[in-house]
PDB file with SEQRES, HELIX, SHEET and CRYST1 records, atoms N, CA, C and O in Angstrom:
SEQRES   1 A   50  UNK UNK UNK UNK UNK UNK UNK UNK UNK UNK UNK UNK UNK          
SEQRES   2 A   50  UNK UNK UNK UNK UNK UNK UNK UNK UNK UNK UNK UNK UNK          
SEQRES   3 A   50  UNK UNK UNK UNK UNK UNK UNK UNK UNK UNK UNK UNK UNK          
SEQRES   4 A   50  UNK UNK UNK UNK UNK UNK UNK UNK UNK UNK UNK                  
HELIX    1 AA1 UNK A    4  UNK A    9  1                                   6    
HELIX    2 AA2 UNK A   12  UNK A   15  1                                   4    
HELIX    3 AA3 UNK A   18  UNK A   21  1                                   4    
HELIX    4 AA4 UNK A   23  UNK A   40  1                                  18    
HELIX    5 AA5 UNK A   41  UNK A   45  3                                   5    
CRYST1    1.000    1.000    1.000  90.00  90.00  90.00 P 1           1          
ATOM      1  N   UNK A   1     -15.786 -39.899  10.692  1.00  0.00           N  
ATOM      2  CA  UNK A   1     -14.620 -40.641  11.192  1.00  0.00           C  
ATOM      3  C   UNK A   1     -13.445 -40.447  10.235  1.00  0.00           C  
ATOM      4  O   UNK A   1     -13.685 -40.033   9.101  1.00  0.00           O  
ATOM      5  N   UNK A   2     -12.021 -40.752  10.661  1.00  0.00           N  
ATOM      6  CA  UNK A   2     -10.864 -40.287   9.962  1.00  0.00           C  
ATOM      7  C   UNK A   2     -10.727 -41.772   9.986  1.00  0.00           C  
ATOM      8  O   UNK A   2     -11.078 -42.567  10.857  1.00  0.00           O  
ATOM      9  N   UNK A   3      -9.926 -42.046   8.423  1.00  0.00           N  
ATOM     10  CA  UNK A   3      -8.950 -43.044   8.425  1.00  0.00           C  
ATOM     11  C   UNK A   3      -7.775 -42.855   8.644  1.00  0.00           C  
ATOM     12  O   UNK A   3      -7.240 -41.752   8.529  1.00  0.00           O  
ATOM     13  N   UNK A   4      -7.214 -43.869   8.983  1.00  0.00           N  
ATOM     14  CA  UNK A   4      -5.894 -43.885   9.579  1.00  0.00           C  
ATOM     15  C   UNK A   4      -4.943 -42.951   8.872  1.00  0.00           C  
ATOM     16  O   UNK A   4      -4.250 -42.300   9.654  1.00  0.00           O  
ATOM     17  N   UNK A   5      -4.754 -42.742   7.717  1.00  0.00           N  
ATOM     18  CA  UNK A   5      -3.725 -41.877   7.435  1.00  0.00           C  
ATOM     19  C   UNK A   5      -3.978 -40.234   7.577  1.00  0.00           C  
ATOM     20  O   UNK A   5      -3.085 -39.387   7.560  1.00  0.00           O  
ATOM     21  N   UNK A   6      -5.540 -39.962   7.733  1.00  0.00           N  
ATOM     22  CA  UNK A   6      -6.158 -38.629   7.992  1.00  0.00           C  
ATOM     23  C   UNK A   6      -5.660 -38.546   9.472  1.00  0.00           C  
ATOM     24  O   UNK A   6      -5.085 -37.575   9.964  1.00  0.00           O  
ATOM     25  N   UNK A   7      -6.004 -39.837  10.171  1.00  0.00           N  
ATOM     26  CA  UNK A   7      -5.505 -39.523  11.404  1.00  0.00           C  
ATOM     27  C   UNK A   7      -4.227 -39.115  12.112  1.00  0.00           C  
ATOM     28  O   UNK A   7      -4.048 -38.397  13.095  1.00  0.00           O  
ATOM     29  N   UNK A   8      -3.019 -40.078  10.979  1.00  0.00           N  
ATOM     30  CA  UNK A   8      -1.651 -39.941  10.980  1.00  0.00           C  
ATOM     31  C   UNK A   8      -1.224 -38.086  11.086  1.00  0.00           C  
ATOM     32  O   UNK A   8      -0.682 -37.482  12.011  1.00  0.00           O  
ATOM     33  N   UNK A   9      -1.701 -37.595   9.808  1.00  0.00           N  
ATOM     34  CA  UNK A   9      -1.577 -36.524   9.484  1.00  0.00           C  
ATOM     35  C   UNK A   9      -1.535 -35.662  10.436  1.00  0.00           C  
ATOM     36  O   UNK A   9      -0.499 -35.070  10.738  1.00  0.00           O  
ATOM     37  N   UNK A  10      -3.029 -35.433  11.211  1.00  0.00           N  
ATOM     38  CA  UNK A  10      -2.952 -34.238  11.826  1.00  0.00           C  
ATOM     39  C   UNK A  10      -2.884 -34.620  13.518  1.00  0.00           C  
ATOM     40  O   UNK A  10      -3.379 -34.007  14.463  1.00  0.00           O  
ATOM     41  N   UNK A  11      -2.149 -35.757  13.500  1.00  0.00           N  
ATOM     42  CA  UNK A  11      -1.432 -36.226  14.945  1.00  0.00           C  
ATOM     43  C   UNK A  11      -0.149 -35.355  14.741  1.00  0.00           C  
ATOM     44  O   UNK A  11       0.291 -34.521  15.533  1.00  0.00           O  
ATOM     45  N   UNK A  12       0.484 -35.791  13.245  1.00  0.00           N  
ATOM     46  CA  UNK A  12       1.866 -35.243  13.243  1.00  0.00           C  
ATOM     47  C   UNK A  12       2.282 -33.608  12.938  1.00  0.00           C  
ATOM     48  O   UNK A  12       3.362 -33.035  12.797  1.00  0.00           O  
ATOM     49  N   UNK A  13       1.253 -33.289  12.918  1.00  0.00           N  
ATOM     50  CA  UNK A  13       1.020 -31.919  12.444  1.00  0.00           C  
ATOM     51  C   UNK A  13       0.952 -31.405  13.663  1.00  0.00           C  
ATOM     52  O   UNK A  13       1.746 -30.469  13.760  1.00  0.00           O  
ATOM     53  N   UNK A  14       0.204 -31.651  14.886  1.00  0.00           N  
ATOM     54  CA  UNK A  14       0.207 -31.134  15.858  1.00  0.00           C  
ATOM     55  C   UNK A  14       1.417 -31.262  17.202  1.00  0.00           C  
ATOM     56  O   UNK A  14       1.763 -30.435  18.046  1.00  0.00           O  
ATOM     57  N   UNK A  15       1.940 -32.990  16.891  1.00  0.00           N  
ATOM     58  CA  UNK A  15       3.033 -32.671  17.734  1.00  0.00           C  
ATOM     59  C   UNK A  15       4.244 -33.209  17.076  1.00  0.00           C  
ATOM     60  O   UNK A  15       4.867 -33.950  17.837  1.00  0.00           O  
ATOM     61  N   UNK A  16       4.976 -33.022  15.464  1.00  0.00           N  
ATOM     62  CA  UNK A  16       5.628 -33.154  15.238  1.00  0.00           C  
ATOM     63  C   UNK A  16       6.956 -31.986  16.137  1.00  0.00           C  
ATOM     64  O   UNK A  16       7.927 -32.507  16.687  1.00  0.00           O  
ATOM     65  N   UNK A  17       6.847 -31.135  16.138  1.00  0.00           N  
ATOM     66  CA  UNK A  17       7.843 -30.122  16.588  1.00  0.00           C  
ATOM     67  C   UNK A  17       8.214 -30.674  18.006  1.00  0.00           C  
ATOM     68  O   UNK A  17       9.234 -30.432  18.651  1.00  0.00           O  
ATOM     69  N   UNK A  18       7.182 -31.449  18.336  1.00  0.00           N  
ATOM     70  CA  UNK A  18       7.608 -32.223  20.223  1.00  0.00           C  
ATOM     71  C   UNK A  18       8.661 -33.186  19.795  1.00  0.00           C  
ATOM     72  O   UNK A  18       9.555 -33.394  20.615  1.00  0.00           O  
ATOM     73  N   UNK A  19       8.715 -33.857  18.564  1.00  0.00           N  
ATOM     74  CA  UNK A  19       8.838 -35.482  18.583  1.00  0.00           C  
ATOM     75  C   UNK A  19      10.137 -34.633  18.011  1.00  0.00           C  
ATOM     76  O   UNK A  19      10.765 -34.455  19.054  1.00  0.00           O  
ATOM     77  N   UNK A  20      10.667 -34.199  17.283  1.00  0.00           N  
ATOM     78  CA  UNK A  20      11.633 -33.590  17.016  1.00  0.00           C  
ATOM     79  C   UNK A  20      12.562 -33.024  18.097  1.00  0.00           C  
ATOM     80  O   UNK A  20      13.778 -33.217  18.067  1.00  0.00           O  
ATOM     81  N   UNK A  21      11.832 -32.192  19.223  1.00  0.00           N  
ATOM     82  CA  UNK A  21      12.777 -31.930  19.877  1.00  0.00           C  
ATOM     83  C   UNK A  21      13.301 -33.541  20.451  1.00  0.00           C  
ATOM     84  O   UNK A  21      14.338 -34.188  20.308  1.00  0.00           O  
ATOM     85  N   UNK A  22      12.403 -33.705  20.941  1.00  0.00           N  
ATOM     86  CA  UNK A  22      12.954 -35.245  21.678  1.00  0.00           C  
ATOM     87  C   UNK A  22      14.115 -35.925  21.005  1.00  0.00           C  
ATOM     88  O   UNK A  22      15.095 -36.181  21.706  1.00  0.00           O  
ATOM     89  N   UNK A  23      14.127 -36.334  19.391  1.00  0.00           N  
ATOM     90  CA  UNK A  23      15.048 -36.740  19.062  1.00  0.00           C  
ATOM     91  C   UNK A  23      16.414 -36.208  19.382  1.00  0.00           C  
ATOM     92  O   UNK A  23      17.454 -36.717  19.799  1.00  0.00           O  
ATOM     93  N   UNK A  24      16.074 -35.118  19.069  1.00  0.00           N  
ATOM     94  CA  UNK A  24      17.563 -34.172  19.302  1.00  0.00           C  
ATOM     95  C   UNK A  24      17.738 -34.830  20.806  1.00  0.00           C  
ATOM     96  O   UNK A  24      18.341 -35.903  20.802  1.00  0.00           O  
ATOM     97  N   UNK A  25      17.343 -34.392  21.963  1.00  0.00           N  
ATOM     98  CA  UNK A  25      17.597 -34.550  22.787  1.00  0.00           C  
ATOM     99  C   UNK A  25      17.873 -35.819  23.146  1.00  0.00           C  
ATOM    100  O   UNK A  25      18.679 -36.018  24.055  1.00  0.00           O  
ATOM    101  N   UNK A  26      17.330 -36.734  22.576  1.00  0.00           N  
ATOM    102  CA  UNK A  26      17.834 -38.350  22.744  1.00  0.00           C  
ATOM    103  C   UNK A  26      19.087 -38.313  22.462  1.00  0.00           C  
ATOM    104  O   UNK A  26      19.740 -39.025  23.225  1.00  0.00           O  
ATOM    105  N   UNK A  27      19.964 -37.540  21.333  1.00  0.00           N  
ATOM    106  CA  UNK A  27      20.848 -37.937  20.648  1.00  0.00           C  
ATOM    107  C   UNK A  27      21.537 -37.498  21.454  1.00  0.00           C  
ATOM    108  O   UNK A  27      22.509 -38.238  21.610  1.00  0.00           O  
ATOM    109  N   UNK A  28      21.564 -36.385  22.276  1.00  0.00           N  
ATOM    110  CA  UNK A  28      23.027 -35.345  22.828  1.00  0.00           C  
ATOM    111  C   UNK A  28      22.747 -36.397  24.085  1.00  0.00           C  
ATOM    112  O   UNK A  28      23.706 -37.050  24.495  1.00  0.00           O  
ATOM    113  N   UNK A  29      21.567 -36.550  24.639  1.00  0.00           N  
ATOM    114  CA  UNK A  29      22.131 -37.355  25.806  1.00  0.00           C  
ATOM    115  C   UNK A  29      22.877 -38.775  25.205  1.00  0.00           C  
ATOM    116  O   UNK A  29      23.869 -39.393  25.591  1.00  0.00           O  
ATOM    117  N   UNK A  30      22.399 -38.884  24.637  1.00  0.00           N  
ATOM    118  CA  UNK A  30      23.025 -40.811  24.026  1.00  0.00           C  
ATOM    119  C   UNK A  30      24.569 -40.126  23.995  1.00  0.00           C  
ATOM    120  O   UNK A  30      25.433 -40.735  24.626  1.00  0.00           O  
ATOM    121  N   UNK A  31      24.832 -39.287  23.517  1.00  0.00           N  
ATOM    122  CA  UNK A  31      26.136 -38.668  22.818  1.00  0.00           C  
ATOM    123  C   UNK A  31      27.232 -38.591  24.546  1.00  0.00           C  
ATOM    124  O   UNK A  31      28.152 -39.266  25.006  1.00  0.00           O  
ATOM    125  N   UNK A  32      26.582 -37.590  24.925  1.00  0.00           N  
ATOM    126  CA  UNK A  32      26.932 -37.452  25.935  1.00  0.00           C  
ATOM    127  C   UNK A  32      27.520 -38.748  27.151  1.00  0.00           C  
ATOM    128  O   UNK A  32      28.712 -38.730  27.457  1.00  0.00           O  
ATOM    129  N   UNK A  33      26.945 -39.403  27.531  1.00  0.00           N  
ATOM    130  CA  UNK A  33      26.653 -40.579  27.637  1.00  0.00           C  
ATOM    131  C   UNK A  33      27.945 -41.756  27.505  1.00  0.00           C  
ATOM    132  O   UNK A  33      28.804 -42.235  28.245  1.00  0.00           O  
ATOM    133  N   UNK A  34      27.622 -41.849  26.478  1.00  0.00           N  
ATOM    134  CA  UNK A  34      29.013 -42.089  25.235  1.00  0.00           C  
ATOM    135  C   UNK A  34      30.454 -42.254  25.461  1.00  0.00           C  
ATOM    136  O   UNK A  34      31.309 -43.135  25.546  1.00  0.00           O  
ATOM    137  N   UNK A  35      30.249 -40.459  25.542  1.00  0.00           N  
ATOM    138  CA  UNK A  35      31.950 -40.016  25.918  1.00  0.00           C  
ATOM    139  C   UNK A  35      32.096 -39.975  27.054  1.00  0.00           C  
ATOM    140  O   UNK A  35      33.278 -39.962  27.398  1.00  0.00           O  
ATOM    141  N   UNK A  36      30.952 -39.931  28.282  1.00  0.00           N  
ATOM    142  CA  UNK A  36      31.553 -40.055  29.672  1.00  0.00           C  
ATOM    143  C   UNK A  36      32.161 -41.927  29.730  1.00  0.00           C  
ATOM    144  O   UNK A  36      33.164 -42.450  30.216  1.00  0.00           O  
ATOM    145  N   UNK A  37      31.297 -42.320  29.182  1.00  0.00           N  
ATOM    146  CA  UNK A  37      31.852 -44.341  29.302  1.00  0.00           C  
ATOM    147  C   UNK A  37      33.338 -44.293  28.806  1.00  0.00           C  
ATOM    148  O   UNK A  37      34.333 -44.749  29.370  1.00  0.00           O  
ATOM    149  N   UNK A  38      33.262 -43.771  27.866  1.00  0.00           N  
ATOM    150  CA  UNK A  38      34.438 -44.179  27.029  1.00  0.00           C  
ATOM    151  C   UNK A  38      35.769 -43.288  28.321  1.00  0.00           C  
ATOM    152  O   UNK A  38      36.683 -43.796  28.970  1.00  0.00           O  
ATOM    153  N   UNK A  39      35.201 -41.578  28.213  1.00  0.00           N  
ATOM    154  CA  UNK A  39      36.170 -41.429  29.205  1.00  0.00           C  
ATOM    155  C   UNK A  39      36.720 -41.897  30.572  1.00  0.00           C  
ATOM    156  O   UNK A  39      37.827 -41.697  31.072  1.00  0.00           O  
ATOM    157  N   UNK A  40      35.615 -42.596  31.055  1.00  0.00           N  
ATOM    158  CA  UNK A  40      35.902 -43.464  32.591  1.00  0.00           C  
ATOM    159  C   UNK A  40      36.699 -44.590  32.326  1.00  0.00           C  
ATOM    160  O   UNK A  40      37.483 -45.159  33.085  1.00  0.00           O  
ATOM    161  N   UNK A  41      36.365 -44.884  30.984  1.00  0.00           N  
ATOM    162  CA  UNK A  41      36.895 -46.524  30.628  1.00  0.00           C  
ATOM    163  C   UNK A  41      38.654 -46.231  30.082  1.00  0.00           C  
ATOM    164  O   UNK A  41      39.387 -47.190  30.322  1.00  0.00           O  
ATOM    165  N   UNK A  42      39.055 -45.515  29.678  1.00  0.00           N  
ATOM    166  CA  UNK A  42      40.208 -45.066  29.408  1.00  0.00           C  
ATOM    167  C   UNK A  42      40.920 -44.242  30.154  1.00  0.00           C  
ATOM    168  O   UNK A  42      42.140 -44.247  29.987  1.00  0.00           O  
ATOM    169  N   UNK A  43      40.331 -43.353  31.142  1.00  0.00           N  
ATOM    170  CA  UNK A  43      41.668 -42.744  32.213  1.00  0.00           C  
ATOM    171  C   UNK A  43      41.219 -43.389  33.482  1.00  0.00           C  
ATOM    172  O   UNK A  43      41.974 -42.888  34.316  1.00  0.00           O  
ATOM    173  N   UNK A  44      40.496 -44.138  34.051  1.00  0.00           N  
ATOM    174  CA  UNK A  44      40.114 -44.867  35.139  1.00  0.00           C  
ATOM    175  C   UNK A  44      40.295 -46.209  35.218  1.00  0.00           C  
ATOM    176  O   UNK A  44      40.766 -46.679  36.254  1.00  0.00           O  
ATOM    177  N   UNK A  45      39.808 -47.381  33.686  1.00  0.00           N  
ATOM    178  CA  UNK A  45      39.905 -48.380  33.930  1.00  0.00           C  
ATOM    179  C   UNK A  45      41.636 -49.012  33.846  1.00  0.00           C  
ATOM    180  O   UNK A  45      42.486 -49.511  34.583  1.00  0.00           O  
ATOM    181  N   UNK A  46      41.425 -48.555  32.293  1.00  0.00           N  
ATOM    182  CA  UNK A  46      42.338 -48.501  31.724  1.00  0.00           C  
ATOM    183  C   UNK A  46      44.160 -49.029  32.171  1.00  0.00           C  
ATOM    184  O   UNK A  46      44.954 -49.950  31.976  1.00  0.00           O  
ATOM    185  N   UNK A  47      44.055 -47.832  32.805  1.00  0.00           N  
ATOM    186  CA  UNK A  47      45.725 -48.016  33.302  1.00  0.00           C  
ATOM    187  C   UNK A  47      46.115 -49.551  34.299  1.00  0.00           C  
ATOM    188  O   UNK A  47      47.056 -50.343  34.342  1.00  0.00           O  
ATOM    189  N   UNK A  48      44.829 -49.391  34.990  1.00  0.00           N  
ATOM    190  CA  UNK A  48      44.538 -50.927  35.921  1.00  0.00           C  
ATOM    191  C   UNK A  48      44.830 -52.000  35.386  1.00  0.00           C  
ATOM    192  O   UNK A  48      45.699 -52.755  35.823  1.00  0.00           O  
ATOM    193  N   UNK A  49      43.834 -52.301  33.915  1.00  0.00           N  
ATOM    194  CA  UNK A  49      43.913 -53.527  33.159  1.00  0.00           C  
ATOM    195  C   UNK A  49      45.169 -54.049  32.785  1.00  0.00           C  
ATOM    196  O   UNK A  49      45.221 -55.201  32.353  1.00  0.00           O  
ATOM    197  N   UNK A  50      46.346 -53.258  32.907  1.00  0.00           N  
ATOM    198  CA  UNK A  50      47.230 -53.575  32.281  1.00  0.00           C  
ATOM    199  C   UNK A  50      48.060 -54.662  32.954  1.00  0.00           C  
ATOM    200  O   UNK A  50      49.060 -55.111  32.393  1.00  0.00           O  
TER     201      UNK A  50                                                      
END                                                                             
């Protein structure tokens, strides 16, 4: 049997390169995301609120 940190290890060993891409990809969509709000909220809402 593995203890937990034997186990840690070669969990992350095998799908660290997955969990990595994912981050990336979390980030550009979060990013992305982002600047569409902000852009709807400033040439769409924007001029209205006033």
């Amino acid at each position: 049997r593995w203890d937990a940190s034997e186990a840690a290890e070669k969990i992350e060993l095998q799908i660290g390169k997955d969990l990595q891409f994912i981050r990336i990809n979390g980030t550009v969509v979060g990013a992305l995301a982002g600047l569409a709000i902000y852009t709807i909220a400033t040439l769409v809402i924007a001029p209205f609120a006033a």
